[in-house]
VOMI-103144 format. One record per residue (C-alpha): x, y, z; residue in three letters. Coordinates in steps of 0.1 Angstrom, whole numbers, padded with zeros to 4 digits. Layout:
<pts>
+-------+-------+-------+-----+
:    c1 :    c2 :    c3 : res :
+-------+-------+-------+-----+
:     X :     Y :     Z : Ala :
...
+-------+-------+-------+-----+
</pts>
This chain:
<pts>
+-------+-------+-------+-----+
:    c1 :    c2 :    c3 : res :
+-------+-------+-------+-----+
:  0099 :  0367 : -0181 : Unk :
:  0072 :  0381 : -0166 : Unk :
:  0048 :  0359 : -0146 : Unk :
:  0022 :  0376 : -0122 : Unk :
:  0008 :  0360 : -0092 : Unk :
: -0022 :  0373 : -0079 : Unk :
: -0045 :  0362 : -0051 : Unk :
: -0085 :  0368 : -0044 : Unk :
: -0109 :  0354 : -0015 : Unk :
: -0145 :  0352 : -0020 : Unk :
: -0164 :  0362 :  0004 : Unk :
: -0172 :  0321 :  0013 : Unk :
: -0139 :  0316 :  0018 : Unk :
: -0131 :  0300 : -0016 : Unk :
: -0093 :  0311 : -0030 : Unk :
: -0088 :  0320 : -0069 : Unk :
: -0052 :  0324 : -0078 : Unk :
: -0037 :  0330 : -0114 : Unk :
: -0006 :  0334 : -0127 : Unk :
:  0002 :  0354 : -0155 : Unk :
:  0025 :  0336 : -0189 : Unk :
:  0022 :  0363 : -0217 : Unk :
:  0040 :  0339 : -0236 : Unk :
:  0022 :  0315 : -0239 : Unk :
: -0013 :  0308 : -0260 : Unk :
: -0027 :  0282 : -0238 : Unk :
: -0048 :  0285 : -0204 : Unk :
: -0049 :  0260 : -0176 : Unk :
: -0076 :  0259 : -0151 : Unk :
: -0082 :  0239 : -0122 : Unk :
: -0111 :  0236 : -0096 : Unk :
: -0094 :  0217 : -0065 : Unk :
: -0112 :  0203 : -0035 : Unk :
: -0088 :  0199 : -0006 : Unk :
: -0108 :  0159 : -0002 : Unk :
: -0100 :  0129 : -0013 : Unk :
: -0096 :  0092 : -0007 : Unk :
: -0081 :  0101 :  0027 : Unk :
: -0112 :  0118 :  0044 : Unk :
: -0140 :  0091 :  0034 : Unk :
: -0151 :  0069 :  0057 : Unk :
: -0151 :  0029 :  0051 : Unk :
: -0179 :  0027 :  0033 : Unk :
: -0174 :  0059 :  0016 : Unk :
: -0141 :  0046 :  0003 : Unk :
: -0145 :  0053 : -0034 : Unk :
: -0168 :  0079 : -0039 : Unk :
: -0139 :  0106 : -0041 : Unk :
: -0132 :  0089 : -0075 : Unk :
: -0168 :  0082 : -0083 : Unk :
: -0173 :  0117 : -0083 : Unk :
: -0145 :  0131 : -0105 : Unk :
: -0158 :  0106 : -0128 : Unk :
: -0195 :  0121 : -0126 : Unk :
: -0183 :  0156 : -0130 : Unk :
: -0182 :  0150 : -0165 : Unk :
: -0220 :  0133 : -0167 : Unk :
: -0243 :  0157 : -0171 : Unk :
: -0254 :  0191 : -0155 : Unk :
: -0289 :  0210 : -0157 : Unk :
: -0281 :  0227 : -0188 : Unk :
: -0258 :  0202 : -0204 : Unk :
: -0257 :  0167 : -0215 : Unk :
: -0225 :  0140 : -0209 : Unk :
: -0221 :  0143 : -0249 : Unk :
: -0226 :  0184 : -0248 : Unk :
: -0198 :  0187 : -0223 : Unk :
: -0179 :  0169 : -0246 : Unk :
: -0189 :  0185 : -0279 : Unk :
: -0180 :  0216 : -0263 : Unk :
: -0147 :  0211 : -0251 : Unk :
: -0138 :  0198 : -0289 : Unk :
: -0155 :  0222 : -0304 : Unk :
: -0122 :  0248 : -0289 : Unk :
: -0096 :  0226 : -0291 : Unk :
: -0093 :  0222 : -0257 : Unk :
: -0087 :  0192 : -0232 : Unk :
: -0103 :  0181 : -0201 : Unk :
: -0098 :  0157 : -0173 : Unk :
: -0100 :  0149 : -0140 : Unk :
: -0080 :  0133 : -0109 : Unk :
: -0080 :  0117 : -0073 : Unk :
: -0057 :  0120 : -0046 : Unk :
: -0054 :  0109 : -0011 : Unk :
: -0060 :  0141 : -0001 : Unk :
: -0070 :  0167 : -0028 : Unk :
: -0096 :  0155 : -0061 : Unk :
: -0090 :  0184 : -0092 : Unk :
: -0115 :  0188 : -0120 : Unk :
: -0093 :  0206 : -0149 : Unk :
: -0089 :  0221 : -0184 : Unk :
: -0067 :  0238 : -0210 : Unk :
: -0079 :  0259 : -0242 : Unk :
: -0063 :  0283 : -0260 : Unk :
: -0065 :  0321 : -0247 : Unk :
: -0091 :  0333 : -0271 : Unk :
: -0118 :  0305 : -0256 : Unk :
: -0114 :  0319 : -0216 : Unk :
: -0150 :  0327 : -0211 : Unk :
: -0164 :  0292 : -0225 : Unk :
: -0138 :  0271 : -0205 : Unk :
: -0153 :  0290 : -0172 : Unk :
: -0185 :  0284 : -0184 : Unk :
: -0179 :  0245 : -0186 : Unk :
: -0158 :  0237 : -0158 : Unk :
: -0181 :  0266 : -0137 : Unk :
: -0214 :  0242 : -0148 : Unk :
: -0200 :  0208 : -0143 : Unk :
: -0188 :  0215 : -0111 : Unk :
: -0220 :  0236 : -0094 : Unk :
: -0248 :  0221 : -0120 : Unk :
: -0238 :  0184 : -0121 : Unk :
: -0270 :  0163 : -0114 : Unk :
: -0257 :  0132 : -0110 : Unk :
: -0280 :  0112 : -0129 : Unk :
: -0287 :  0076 : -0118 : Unk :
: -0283 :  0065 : -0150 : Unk :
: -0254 :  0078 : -0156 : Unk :
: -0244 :  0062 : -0121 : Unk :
: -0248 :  0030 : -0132 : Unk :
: -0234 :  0035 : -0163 : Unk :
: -0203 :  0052 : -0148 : Unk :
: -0200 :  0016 : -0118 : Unk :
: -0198 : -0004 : -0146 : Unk :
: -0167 :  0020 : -0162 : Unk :
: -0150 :  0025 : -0125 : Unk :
: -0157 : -0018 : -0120 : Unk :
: -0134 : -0023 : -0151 : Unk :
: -0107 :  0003 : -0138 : Unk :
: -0100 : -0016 : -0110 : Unk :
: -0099 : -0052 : -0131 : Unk :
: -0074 : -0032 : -0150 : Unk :
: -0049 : -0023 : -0124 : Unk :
: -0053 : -0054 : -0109 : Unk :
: -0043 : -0068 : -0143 : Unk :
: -0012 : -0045 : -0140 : Unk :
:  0012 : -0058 : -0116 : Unk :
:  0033 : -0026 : -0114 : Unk :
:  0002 : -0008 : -0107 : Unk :
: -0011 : -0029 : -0085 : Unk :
:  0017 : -0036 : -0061 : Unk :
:  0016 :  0001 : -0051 : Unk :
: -0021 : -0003 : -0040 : Unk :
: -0008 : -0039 : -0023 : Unk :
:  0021 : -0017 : -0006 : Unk :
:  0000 :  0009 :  0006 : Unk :
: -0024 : -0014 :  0026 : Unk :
:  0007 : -0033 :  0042 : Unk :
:  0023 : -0003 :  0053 : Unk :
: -0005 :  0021 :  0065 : Unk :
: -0030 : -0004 :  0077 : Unk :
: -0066 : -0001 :  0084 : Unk :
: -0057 :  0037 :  0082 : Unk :
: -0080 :  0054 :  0050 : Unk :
: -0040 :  0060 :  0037 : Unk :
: -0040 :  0027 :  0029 : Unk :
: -0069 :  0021 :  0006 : Unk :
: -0074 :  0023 : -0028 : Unk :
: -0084 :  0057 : -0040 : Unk :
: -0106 :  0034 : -0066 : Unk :
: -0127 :  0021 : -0039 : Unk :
: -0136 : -0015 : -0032 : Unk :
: -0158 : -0037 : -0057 : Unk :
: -0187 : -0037 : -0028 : Unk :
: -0186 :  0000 : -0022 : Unk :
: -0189 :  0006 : -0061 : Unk :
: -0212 : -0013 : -0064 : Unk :
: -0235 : -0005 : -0039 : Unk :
: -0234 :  0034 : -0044 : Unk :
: -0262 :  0049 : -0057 : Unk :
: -0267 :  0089 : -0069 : Unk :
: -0284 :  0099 : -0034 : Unk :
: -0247 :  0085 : -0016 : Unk :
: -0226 :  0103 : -0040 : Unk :
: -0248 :  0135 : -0038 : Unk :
: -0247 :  0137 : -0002 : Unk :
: -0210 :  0130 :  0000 : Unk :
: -0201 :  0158 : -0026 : Unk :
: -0227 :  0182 : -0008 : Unk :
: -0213 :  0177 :  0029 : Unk :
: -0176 :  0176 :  0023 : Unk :
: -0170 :  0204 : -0012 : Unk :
: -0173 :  0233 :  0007 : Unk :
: -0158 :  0265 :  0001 : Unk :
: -0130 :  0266 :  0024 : Unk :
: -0112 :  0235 :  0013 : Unk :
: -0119 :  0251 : -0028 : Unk :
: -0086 :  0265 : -0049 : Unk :
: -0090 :  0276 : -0081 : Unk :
: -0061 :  0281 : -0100 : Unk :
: -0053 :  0290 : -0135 : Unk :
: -0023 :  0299 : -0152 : Unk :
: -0014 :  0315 : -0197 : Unk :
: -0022 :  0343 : -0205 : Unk :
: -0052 :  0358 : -0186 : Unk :
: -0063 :  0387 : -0164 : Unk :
: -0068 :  0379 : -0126 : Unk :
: -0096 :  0407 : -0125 : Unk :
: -0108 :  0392 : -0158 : Unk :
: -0111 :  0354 : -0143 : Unk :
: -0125 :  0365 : -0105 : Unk :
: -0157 :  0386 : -0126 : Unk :
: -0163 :  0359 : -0145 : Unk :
: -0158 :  0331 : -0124 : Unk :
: -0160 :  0347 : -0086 : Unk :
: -0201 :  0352 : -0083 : Unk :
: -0208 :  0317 : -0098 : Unk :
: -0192 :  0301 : -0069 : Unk :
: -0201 :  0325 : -0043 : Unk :
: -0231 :  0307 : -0042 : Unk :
: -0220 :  0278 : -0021 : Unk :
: -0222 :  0278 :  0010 : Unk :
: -0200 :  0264 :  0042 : Unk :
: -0212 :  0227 :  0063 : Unk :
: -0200 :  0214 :  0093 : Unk :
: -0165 :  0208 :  0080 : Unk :
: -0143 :  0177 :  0074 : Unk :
: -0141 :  0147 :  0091 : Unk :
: -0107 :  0146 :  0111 : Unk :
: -0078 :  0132 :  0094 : Unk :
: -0058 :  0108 :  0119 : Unk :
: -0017 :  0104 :  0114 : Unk :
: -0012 :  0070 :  0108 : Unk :
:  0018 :  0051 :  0118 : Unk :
:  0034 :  0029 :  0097 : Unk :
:  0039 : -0009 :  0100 : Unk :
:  0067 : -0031 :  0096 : Unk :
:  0060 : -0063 :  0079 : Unk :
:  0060 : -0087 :  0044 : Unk :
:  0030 : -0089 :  0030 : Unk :
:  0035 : -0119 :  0000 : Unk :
:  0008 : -0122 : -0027 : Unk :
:  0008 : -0156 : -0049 : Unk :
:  0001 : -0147 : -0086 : Unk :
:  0014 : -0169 : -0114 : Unk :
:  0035 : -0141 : -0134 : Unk :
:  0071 : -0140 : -0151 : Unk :
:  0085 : -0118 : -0124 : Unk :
:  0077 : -0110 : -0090 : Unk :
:  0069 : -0075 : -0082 : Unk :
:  0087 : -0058 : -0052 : Unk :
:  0082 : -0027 : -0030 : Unk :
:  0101 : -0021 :  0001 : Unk :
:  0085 :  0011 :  0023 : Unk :
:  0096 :  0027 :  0048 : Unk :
:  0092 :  0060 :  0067 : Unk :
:  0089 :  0096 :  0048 : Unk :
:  0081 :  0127 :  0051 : Unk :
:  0054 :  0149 :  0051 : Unk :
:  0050 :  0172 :  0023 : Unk :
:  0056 :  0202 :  0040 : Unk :
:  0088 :  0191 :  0057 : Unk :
:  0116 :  0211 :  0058 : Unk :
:  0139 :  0187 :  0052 : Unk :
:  0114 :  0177 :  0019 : Unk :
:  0144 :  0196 : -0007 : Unk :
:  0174 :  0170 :  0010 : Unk :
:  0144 :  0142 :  0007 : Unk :
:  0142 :  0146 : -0030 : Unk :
:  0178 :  0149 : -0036 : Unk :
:  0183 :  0116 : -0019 : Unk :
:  0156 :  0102 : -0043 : Unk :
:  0172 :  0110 : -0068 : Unk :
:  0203 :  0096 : -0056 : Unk :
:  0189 :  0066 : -0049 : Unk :
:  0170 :  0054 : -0078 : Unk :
:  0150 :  0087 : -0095 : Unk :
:  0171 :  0087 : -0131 : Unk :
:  0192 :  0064 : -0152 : Unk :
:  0222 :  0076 : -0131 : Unk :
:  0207 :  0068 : -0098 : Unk :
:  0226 :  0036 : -0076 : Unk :
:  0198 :  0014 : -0080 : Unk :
:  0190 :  0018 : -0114 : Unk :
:  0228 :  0009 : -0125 : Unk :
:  0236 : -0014 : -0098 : Unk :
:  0207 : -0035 : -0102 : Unk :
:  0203 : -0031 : -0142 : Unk :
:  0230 : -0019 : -0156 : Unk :
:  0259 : -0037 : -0138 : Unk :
:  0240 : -0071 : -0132 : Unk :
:  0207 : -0071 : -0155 : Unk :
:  0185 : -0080 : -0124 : Unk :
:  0155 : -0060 : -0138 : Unk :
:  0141 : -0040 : -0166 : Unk :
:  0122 : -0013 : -0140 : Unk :
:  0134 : -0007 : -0108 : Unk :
:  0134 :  0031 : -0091 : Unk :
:  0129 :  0046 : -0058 : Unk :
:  0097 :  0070 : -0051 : Unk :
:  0083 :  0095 : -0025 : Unk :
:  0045 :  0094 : -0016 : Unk :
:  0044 :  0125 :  0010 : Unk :
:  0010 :  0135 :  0025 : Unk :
:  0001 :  0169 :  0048 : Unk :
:  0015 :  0149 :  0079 : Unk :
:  0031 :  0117 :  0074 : Unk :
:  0046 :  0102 :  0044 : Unk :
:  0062 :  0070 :  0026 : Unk :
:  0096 :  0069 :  0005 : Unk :
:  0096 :  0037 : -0011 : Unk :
:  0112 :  0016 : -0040 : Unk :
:  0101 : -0008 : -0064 : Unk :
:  0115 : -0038 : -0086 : Unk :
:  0103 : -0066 : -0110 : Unk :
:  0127 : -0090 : -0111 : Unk :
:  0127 : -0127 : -0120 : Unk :
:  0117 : -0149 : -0091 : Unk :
:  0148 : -0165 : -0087 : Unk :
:  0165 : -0132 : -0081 : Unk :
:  0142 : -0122 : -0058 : Unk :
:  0165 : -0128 : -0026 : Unk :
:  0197 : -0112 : -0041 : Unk :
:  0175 : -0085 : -0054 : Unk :
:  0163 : -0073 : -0021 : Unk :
:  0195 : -0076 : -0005 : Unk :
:  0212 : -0052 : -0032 : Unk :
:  0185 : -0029 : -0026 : Unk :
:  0184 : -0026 :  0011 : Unk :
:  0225 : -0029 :  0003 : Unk :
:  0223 :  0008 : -0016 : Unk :
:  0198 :  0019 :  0012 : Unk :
:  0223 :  0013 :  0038 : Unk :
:  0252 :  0028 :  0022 : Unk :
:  0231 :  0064 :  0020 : Unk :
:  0233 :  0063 :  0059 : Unk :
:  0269 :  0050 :  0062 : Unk :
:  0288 :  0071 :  0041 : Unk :
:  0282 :  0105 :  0027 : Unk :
:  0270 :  0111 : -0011 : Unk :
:  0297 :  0123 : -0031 : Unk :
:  0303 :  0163 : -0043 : Unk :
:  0296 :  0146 : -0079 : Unk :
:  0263 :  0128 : -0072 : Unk :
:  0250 :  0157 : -0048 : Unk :
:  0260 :  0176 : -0079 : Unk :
:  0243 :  0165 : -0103 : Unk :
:  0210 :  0153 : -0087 : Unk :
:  0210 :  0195 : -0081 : Unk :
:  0210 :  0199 : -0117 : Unk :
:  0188 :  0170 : -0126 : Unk :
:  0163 :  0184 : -0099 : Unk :
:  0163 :  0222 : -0112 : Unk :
:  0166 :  0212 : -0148 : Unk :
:  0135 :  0192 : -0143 : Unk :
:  0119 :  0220 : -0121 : Unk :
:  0127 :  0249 : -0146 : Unk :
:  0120 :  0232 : -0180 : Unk :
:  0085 :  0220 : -0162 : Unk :
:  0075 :  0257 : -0152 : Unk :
:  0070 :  0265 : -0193 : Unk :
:  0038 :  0252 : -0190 : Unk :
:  0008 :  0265 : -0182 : Unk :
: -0006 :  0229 : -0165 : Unk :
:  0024 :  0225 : -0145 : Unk :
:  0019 :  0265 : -0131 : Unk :
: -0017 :  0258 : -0132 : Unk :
: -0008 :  0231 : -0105 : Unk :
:  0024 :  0244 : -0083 : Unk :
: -0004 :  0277 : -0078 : Unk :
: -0029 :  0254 : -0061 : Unk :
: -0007 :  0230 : -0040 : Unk :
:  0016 :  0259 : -0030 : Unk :
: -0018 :  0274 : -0014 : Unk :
: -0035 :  0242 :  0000 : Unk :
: -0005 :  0234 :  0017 : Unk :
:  0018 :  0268 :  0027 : Unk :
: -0012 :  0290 :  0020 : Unk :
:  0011 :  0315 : -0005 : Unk :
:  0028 :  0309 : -0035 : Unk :
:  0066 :  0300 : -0036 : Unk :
:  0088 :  0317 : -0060 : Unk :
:  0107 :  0291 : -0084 : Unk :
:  0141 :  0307 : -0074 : Unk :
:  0131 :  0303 : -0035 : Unk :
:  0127 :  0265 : -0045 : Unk :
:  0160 :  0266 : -0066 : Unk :
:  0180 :  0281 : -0037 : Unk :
:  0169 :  0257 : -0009 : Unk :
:  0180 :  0230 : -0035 : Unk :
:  0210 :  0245 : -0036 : Unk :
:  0217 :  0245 : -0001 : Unk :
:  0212 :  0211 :  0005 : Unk :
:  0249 :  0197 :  0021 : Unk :
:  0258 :  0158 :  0020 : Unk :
:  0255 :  0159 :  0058 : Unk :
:  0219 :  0164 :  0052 : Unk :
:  0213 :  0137 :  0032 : Unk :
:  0236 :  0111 :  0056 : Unk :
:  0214 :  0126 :  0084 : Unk :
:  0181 :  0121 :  0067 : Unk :
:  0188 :  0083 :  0057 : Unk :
:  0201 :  0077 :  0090 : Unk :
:  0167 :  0092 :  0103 : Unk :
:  0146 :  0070 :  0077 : Unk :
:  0162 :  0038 :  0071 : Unk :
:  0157 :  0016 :  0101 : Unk :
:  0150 : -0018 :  0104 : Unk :
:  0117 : -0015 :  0123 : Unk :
:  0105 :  0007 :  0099 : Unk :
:  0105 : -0017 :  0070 : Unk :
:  0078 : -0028 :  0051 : Unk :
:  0081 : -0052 :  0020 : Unk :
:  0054 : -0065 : -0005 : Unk :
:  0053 : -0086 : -0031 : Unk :
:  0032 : -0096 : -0058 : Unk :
:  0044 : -0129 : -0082 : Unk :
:  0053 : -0168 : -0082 : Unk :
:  0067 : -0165 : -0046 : Unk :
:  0051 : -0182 : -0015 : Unk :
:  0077 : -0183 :  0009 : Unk :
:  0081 : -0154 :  0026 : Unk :
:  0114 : -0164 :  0046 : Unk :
:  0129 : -0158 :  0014 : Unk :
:  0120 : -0125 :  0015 : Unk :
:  0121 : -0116 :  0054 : Unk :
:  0152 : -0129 :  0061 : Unk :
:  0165 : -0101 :  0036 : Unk :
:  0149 : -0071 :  0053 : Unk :
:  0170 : -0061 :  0077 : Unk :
:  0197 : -0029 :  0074 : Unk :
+-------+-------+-------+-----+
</pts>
């Protein structure tokens, strides 16, 4: 297969990549801002979010419904999302409609006016997102789990912002946030199908030559992370549990061994947690193990719903599987097949043009060049099982431990009296 990576720098600083899929129909383009929920101050905290939900309301030459129409009108889809630290505005159309989706995503993102009409019609949207992951316990608990473990740090925030903050932002806030902190150096555009780099920098390049630099991002600070149970009575079936602990960053170059252990861990139906806890005793219905890396610092964590009276028994088996990683080294079997699982997933991913679209513009925002799929396969490869005992040595502590709950459960000795390794 042919695939084509090709790289241009406007003269502001602003990065277009594409990669080439001549087999493929479809087209994937993304404008990403390296901001998000991470660089806004306390009472900024939402606005990141606000905005990716005002792209879509309205520029000087279009309407919220034309932006719409338009999109529908070639088949093509649209969307939008917020990080911690990047926000992506982003769409996919057939080949034959290249110059129309550059058009569209080119307007929304230089033209939007950010109506205050539309603002307040927007609060009122953003008000009931964040009733609804409240409502949604396995949502919820991660937003719960960030605050216990990073603190007062922006890390631990909601990227939704606060009820206060969403409600009190008004279109002057939100245009002076997106004016002082999109600037051209911290702007990827990526797209990946089957296009023309020369084609997409002349039709996109002198549109967004026109912005120009600021005085730069506010400094992000490397949190550390705090050990502690954080209980939250709500009268549910189950009680909803994460247990966090130290990561790594996302550029680590231990990050292939710290997926593999993931994946060990509780990342498939195979994993130890997920038949342990499950299969073998039918302690929950969900239960997994997650990474949440950032450009510095990072979390690996792992969640459960179980029935309150299991709650005990539950985080002791958990912590249980944790310390066996550090005591005694994965088998050839299990490092095996979490190789292929990894690859498999990797490979089968890279067929489409939103997954290249993205791997393009994270590969540049945080090693500033692309990274051939086989360079990714063969570091996987060369993962050892001392690696992984090393890393869960290194990670799974004691003083690191953070656990959060969310469900009928008050007493947190219950809980506490568990976390230890």
């Amino acid at each position: 297969m042919i695939q084509t990576v090709n790289k241009t720098v406007l003269q502001n600083g602003i990065r277009i990549l594409t990669k080439k899929m001549p087999y493929v129909r479809s087209v994937s383009m993304g404008i990403w801002v390296n901001v998000g929920a991470r660089d806004e101050r306390l009472a900024e905290n939402g606005l990141s979010h606000f905005i990716e939900h005002m792209i879509f309301k309205g520029t000087k030459k279009r309407s919220a419904f034309q932006i719409a129409r338009e999109f529908d009108a070639i088949g093509g889809h649209s969307n939008a999302f917020t990080g911690m630290e990047n926000t992506c505005f982003h769409a996919k159309v057939m080949d034959t409609h290249i110059e129309i989706l550059v058009d569209i995503l080119s307007d929304i993102f230089l033209n939007s006016v950010f109506n205050a009409k539309e603002v307040e019609n927007e609060r009122q949207v953003i008000l009931q997102e964040i009733g609804m992951v409240e409502d949604s316990p396995e949502e919820y608990i991660h937003i719960l789990t960030n605050n216990n473990f990073w603190g007062d740090n922006p890390l631990g925030r909601s990227i939704l912002g606060s009820r206060e903050n969403v409600t009190n932002f008004d279109a002057d806030a939100i245009k002076e946030f997106f004016y002082r902190l999109y600037q051209p150096g911290y702007i990827v555009i990526s797209a990946a199908g089957n296009i023309e780099h020369d084609r997409i920098v002349d039709i996109i390049g002198p549109a967004f030559e026109s912005i120009t630099s600021g005085k730069g991002l506010p400094e992000r600070t490397t949190p550390e992370s705090i050990s502690s149970v954080d209980m939250h009575y709500r009268n549910l079936e189950q009680v909803h549990i994460c247990i966090g602990t130290k990561g790594l960053p996302a550029t680590d170059e231990q990050r292939y061994a710290f997926s593999l252990m993931n994946t060990i861990l509780g990342g498939n139906m195979s994993s130890r947690l997920f038949q342990e806890i499950r299969e073998q005793r039918g302690l929950a219905y969900s239960v997994y193990s997650f990474i949440s890396s950032h450009i510095d610092t990072g979390m690996f964590g792992v969640y459960a719903g179980i029935d309150p009276e299991n709650a005990q028994v539950s985080t002791e088996l958990i912590l249980n599987e944790m310390r066996k990683l550090k005591e005694k080294r994965v088998s050839s079997t299990e490092l095996h097949n979490a190789k292929e699982y990894t690859k498999g997933n990797l490979l089968l991913a890279s067929e489409s043009s939103d997954n290249q679209m993205v791997r393009l513009a994270q590969n540049e925002i945080h090693f500033g060049r692309y990274i051939p799929m086989q360079e990714v396969v063969d570091n996987i490869d060369t993962v050892s099982k001392n690696d992984i005992l090393n890393l869960a040595e290194n990670l799974f502590q004691s003083k690191r431990l953070a656990l959060t709950s969310l469900g009928p459960v008050r007493d947190n000795t219950l809980l506490k009296n568990s976390l230890t390794f």
